[in-house]
C-alpha atoms as one frame of an Amber mdcrd trajectory, in Angstrom:
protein
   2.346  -7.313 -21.269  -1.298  -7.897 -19.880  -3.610  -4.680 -20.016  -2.385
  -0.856 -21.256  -1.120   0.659 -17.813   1.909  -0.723 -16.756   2.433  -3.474
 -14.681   4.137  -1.613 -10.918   5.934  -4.622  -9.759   7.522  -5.071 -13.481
   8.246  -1.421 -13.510  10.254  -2.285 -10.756  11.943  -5.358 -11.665  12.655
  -3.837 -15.595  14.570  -0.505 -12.999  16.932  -3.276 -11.180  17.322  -5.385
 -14.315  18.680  -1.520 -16.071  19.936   0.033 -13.453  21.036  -2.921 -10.692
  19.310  -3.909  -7.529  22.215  -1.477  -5.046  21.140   1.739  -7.608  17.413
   1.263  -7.396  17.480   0.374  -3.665  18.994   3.198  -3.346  16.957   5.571
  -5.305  14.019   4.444  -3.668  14.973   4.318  -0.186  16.801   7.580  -0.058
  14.187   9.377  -2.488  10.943   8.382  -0.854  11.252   9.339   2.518  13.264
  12.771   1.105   9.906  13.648  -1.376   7.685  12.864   1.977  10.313  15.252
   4.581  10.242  17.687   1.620   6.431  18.018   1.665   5.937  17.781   5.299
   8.317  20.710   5.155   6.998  22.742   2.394   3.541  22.211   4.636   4.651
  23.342   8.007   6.134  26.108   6.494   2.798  27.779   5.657   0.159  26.404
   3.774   1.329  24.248   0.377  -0.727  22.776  -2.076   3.141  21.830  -3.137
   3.801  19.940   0.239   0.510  17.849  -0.253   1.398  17.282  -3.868   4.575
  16.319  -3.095   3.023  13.946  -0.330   0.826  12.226  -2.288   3.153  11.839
  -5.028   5.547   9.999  -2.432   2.826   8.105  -1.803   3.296   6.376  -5.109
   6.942   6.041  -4.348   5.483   2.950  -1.252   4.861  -0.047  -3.391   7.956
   0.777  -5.247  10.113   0.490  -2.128   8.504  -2.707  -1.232   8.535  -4.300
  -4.560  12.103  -3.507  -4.917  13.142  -4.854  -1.655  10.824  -8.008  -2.093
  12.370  -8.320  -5.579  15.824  -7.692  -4.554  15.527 -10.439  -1.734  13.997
 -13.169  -4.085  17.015 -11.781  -6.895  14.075 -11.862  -9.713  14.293  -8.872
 -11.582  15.234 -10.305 -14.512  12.973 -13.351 -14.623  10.352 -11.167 -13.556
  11.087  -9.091 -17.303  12.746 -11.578 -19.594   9.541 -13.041 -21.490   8.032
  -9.459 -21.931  11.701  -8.322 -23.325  12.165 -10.893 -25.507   9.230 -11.045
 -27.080   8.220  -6.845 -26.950  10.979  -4.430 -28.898   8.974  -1.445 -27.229
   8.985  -2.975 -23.591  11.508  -0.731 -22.348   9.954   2.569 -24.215   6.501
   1.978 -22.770   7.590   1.453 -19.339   9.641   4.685 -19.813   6.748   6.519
 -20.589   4.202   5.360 -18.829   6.865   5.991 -15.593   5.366   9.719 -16.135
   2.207   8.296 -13.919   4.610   8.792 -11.128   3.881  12.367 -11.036   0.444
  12.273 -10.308  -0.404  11.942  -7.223  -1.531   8.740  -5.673  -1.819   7.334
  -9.236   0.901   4.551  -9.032  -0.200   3.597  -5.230  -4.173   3.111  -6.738
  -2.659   1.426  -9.590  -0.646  -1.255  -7.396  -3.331  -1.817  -4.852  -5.312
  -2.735  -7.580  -2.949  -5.107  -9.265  -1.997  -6.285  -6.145  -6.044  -7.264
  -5.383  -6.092  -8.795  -8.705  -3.383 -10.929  -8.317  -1.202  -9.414 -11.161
């Protein structure tokens, strides 16, 4: 595992590989427009600083959707994983943790744009 944050298309592939491509699908495209509708809500409602966090933080829900359908289509999860498994006892705990970035918001989308410019 290249670098100390994780790695947001892995993250993605190591969640179908645990949970199964129909599961994560799933979870991401049910739960990502649900945290944006909740926000939106939460903000027409009256003023929210807990709509817009709950906005951005669905923000960082995007590049999960699209890696998991991209890595769903191309069935890759587990190649995408294996090598870092294999050779890593704490793959699985690091990924866990470092999942927690999810709840800050934007952190995950700035984090995969990034990757995503550097070719990772």
């Amino acid at each position: 595992m290249e670098g100390r944050l994780i790695n947001v298309r892995r993250l993605v592939s190591l969640d179908i590989t645990l949970h199964g491509e129909r599961f994560i699908l799933a979870e991401f495209g049910i739960g990502t427009p649900a945290i944006f509708l909740f926000g939106f809500f939460l903000m027409i409602s009256g003023p929210s600083l807990l709509g817009w966090y709950f906005v951005l933080t669905g923000v960082n829900y995007l590049p999960l959707l699209a890696y998991a359908i991209i890595t769903a289509k191309r069935h890759s999860a587990k190649s995408d994983v294996e090598a870092e498994m294999s050779r890593d006892k704490h793959y699985v705990r690091k990924y866990s943790i470092q999942q927690l970035l999810l709840f800050i918001p934007l952190a995950v989308a700035l984090l995969a744009a990034a990757q995503l410019l550097r070719n990772e």
